[in-house]
C-alpha positions in Angstrom: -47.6 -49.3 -265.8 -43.9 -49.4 -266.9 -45.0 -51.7 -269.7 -47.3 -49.4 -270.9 -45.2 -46.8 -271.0 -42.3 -48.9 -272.5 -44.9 -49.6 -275.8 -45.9 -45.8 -276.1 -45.3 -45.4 -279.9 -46.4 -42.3 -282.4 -47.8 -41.9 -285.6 -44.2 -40.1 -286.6 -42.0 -43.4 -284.7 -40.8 -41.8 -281.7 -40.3 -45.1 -279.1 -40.1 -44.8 -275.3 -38.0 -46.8 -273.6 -38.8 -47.1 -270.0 -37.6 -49.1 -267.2 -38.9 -49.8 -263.4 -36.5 -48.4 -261.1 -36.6 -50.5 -258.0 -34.3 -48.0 -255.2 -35.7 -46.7 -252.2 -35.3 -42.6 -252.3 -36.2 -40.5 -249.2 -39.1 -38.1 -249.1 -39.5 -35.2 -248.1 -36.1 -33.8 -249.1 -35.8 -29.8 -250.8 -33.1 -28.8 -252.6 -32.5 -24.6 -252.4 -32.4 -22.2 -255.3 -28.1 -21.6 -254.9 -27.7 -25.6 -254.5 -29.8 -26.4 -257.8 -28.2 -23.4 -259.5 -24.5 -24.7 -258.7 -25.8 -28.3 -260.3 -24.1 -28.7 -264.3 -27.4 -28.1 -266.1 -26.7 -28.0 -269.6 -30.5 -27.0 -271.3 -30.6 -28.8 -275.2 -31.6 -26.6 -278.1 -35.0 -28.1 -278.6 -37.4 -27.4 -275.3 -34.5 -26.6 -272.9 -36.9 -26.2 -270.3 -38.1 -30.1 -270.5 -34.8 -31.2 -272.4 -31.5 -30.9 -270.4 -28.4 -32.8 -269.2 -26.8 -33.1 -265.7 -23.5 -33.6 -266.0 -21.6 -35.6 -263.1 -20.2 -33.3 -260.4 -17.8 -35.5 -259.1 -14.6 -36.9 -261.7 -14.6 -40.3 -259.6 -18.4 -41.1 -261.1 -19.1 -44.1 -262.9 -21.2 -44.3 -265.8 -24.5 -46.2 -265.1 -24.6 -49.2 -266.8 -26.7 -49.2 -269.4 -28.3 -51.4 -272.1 -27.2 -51.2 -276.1 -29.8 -49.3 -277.3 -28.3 -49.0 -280.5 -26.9 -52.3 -281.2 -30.9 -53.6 -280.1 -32.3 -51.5 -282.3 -29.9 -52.5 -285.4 -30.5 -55.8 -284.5 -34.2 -55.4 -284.6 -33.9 -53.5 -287.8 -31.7 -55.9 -289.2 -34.6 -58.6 -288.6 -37.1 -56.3 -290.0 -35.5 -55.9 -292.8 -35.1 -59.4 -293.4 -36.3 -60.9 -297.3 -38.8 -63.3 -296.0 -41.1 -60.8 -294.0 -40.5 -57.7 -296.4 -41.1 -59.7 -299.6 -38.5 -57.6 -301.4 -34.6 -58.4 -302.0 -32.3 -56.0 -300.0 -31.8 -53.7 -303.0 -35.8 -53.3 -303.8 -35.9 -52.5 -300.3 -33.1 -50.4 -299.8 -34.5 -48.4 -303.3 -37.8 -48.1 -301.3 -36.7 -46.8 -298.1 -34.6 -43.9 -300.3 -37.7 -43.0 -301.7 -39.9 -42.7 -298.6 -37.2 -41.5 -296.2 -36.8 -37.5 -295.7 -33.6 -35.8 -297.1 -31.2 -35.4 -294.2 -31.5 -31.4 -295.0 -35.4 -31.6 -294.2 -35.3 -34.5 -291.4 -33.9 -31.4 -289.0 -37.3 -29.9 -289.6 -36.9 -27.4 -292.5 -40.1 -28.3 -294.6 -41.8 -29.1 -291.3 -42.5 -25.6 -290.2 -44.2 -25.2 -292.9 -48.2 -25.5 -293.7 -51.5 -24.5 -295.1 -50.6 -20.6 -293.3 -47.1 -20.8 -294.2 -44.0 -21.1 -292.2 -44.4 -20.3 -288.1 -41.8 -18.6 -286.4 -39.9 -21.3 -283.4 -40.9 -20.9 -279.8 -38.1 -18.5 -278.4 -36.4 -22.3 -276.7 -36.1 -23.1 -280.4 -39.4 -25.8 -280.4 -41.0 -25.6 -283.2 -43.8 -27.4 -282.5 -47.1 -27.0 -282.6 -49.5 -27.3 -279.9 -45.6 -26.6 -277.9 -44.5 -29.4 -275.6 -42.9 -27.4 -273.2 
């Protein structure tokens, strides 16, 4: 199942990492409406209702180890990249991925709001999506 999960991939590149978490957790266990309030829930822009962080409520918490996402995923991109798969020299592929990448002022969604109808007003947690997500 994990692996499954772990190669969910879409049409517009979003990867999902997933992991099996192997700790035994108790059942059973309710947490009341003043306790869950007085947790640090910080809700994100996008889908605060799905999206959030908990910060740690103790100043002696470590940080769970974690893996380098981002030195894995230059890594693979670096391999990608690589002359003898692309069949281009870095600069013809470099030139190509300038012309099929988004402008950084329309990757944040500006032009994606945007179709056949004409622009849709965001969801009042700021999704703009469409069917919503949360």
């Amino acid at each position: 199942m994990v692996k499954t999960i772990a190669s969910t991939r879409t049409r517009t590149g979003l990867r999902v990492d997933a992991e099996l978490d192997t700790g035994d957790y108790p059942i059973g266990i309710s947490v009341g409406r003043d306790e869950l309030r007085a947790l640090p829930i910080h809700p994100h822009v996008q889908c605060g209702t799905w999206n959030y962080t908990i910060e740690p409520t103790h100043a002696d918490t470590a940080p769970v180890p974690g893996r380098d996402r981002e030195g894995e995923r230059a890594a693979a991109a670096a391999l990608l990249a690589d002359p003898r798969l692309t069949g281009m020299t870095s600069a013809e592929l470099d030139e190509l991925t300038a012309r099929l990448a988004p402008a950084p002022s329309n990757a944040a969604g500006t032009n994606a709001a945007v179709g056949a109808a004409g622009p849709r007003a965001p969801a009042s947690d700021g999704c703009s999506r469409t069917p919503h997500p949360c």
